[in-house]
N, C-alpha and C positions, 0 to 999 in steps of 0.2 A: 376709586378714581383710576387706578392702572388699571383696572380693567378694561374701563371702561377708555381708556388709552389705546389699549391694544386692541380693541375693539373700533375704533376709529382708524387707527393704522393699518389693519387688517379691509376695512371697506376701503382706503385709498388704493392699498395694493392689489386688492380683489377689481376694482374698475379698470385699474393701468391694464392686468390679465386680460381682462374681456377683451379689452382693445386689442390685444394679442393675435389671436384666433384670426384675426382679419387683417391686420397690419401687417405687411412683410417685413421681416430686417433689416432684409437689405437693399438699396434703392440706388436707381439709375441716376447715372450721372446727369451735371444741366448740358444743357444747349453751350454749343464754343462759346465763349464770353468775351469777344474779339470788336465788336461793333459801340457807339458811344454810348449807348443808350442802354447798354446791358450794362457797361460802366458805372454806368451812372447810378442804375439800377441795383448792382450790387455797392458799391460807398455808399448808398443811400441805406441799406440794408446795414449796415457797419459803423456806423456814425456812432458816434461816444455816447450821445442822448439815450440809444437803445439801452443801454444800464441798469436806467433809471427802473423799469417796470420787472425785467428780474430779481432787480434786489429788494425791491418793494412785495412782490411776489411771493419770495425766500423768506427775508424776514419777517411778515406779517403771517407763515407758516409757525414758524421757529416763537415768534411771542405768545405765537395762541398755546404752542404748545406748553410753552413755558408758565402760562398763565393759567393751564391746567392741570401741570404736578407740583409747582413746585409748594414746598414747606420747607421751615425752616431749619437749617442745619443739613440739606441733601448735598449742598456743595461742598462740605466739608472734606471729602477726597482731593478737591483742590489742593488742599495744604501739605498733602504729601507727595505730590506730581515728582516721578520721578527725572531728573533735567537730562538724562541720558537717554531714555526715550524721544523725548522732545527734540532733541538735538540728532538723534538719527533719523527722525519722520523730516527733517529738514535736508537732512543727506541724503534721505532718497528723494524728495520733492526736487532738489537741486541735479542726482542724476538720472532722473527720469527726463528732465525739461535738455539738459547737456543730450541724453541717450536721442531723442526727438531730433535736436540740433544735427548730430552725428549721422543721423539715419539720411535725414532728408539730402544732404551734402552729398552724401556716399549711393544715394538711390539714383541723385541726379547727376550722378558720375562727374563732380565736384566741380562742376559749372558753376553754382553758388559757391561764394564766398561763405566764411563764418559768420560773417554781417550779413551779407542775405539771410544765408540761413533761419540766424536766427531773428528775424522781420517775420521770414514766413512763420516759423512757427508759432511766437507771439501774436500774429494777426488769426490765426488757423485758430488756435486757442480760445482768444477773443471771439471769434465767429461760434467756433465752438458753444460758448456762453451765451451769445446772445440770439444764436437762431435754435428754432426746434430740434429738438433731438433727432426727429426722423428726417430733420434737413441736415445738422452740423456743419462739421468746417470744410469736409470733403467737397461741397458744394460748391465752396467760393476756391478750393484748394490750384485748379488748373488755371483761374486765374491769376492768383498770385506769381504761381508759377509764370507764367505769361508772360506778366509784367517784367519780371526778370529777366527776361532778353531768352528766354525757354522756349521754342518754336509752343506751336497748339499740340500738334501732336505726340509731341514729347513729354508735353507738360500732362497730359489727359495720362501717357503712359505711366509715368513716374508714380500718377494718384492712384493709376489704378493696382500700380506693384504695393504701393502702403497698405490700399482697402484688402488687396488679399493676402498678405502678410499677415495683417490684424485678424481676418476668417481664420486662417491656418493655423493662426495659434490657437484661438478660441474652440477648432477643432481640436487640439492635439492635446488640452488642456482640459477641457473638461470630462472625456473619461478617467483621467488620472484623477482628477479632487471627487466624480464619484465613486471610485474605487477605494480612495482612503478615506470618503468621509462619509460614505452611506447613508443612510435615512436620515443621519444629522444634516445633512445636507439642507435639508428643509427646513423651513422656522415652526414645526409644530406646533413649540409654546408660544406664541402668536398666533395663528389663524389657525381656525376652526376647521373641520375638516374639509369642507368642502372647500374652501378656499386652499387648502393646501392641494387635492386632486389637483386645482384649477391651476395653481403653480407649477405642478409636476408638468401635467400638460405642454401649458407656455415652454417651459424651459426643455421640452423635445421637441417641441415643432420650432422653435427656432434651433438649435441645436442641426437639425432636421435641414429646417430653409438655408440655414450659414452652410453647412457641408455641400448640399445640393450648387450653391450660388459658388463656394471654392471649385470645388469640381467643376463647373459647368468654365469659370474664368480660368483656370490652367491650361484646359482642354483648348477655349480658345484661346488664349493669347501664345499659347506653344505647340500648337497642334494643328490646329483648324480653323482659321476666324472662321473663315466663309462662309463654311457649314453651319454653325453656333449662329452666323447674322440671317442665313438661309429663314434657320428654325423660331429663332426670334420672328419674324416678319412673318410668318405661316400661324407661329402662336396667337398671336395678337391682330391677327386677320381674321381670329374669329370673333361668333357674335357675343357680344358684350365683352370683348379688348378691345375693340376696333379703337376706342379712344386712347388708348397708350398705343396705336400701333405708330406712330410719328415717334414717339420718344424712345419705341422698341427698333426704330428703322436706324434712329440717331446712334442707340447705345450700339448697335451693331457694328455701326460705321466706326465707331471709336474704338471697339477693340480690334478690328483689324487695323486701325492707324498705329494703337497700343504695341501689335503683336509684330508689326515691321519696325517698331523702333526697340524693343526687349531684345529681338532675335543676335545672336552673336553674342550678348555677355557670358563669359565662362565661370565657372563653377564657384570661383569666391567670390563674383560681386552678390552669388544668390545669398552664400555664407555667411555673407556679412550682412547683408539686409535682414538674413534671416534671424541672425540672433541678438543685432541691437533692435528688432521688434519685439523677442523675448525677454530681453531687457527692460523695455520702456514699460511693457504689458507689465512684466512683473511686478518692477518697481513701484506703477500704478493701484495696481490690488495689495500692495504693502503698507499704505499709508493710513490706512484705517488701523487695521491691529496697530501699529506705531504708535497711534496717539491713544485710541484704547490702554494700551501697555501702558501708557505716561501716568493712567489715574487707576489704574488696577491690576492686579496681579495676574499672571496667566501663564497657562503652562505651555509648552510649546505646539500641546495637541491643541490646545483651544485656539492660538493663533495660527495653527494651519487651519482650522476649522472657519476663520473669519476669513482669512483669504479665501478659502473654497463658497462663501457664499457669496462673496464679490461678484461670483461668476454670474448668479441668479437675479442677484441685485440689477448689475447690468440689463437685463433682460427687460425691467422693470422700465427702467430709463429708457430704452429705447423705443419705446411708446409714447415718451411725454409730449404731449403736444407745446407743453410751456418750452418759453427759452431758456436752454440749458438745463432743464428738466427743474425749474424752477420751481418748489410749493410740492413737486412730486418728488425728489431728493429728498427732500427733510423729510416730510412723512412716511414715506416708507423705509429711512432707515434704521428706526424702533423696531420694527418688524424683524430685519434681519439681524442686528447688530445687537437690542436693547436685554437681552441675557446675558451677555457676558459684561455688562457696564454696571447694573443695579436698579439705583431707582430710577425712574422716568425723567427727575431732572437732570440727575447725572450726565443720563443718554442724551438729553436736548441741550447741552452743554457740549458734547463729544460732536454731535451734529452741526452745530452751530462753528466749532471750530474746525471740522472737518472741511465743512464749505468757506470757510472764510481761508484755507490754506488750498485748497483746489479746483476753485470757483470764483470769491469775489476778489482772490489776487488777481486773476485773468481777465479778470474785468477792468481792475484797475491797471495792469501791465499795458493791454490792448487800446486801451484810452491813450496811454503814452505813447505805442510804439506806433498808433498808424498814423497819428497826423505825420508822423517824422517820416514813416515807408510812403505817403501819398505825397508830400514835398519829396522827396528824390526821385519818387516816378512818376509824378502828375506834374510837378509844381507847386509853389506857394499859393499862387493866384485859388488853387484847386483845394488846398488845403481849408482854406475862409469856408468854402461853401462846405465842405462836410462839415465843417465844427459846426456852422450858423444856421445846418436846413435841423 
């Protein structure tokens, strides 16, 4: 039956890959979101209802799996969970969401309040969760921003210093975890070889496209828009982009709005930006080994080894077409996770609370915080219609 597990988890991870080859990582910002109708357009997208099908999604993953390993007595590591682990995966869940908080404040050069703040990042979250991974919260992010009394332009700037903060580290970070974690790097004991080439793969062409996408947004937003919108619009002038070339004309346009509102911050506001994104990033890829830790023992090479495969994990996710990488979370994290935990129910257990501590809380949090953020910036009147469409 584990085999035949990991043989299953190996095809989900093996399809997420394929998608890879073709899928970019990293993806253009929307259209301003200034007009009523795109308003509307995105609350409609964010309504509390959407919930309903990722966790239907999730959990109808997490039972089947559950329904295929377990036997009796696998949860018996339960009863030795250590409470000091548990109680740190909460310290860092708490400063990772506080590190978010701090960033956004401090990026938006402290026009938010800590109340705004943290609205936006609650509803970012939420969005996070309910739209596809290759749309996420970035999506809806310039509007929130917006909303807040943020001009357009400022607001698109501010997203677009987070998105490349996030590149930067994900550059800066992954020759380091492969330098100490080498060929472990990979889940071998999971997928068969060809699936693991097809991993190796994925995880340098995106590697590859994040570097290329950092690079090419430094250059413009502190260097050159013009040239960057010039070459965009020339790119996708050709035949067969010609259909992104509107959305290559738009993204253009926004990093030169970006690069005249960035221009003049001096050397600490980058400092600071830059290491509570190391911060949050961190703290992020710490939460797995955390809870892992709670129900097994481990050395500290093996939890730097689980943190270095977050990186690749990631990689996986960002292909999901599900919301919040729904049904593709859960199965693929047997793949990279399910050796250091034991048996198969164990893992669907660590799984299960894994997403219920960095998933169905934000689902449940963002149910809360937006009807309260759409009453302070829409009105009450406004609020009826998201809960009731």
């Amino acid at each position: 039956m584990a085999s035949s597990e990991a043989t299953l988890n190996a095809y989900l991870v093996g399809a997420a890959l394929i998608i890879a080859y073709f899928y970019p990582t990293t993806r253009l910002l929307p259209m301003p979101l200034t007009q009523d109708s795109q308003e509307k357009q995105l609350l409609d997208k964010l309504k509390p209802s959407r919930i309903v099908l990722p966790v239907l999604i999730g959990l109808s993953v997490v039972g089947f799996m559950f329904w295929r390993s377990y036997r009796p007595g696998d949860l018996a590591p339960l009863a030795n969970a250590k409470l000091h682990w548990l109680l740190v995966m909460v310290a860092v869940l708490v400063a990772r969401d506080w590190g978010y908080i701090y960033r956004i404040r401090h990026i938006s050069e402290k026009v938010l309040s800590w109340r705004q703040s943290l609205d936006v990042i609650m509803i970012w979250e939420f969005a996070s969760c309910v739209l596809p991974s290759a749309v996420g919260g970035t999506s809806v992010a310039p509007f929130l921003l917006n909303k807040e009394g943020i001009s357009l332009g400022k607001s698109l700037a501010y997203v677009m210093v987070t998105a490349l903060l996030d590149n930067v580290y994900y550059v800066v970070t992954v020759p380091l975890v492969v330098w100490l974690a080498g060929d472990a790097l990979y889940p071998h004991e999971a997928l068969q070889g060809g699936f693991v080439t097809t991993l190796k793969v994925a995880f340098v062409l995106s590697y590859l496209l994040v570097s290329l996408y950092s690079g090419v947004m430094l250059y413009a937003l502190f260097i050159n828009p013009q040239s960057v919108k010039r070459l965009l619009v020339r790119l996708f002038s050709l035949k067969g982009l010609r259909r992104w070339r509107a959305k290559a004309y738009q993204h253009g346009n926004e990093m030169v709005w970006a690069s005249a509102q960035l221009r003049g911050n001096g050397p600490r506001y980058w400092v600071e930006a830059a290491l509570s994104t190391a911060f949050v990033w961190t703290a992020r890829y710490l939460v797995i080994g955390c809870i892992i830790a709670a129900f097994v023992d481990l050395s500290w090479g093996e939890f730097g080894l689980i943190f270095s495969r977050n990186l690749i994990y990631k990689v996986v996710l960002l292909v999901a077409i599900t919301p919040g990488g729904a049904g593709i979370a859960e199965g693929a994290f047997p793949t990279f996770f399910g050796k250091f935990i034991g048996t198969p129910t164990m893992t669907n257990f660590v799984v299960l609370l894994y997403r219920i501590v960095t998933y169905y809380l934000y689902l449940v949090l963002g149910a809360i915080f937006l009807p309260r953020w759409v009453a302070r910036v829409f009105g009450r009147n406004q609020v009826k219609k998201v809960m009731n469409s």
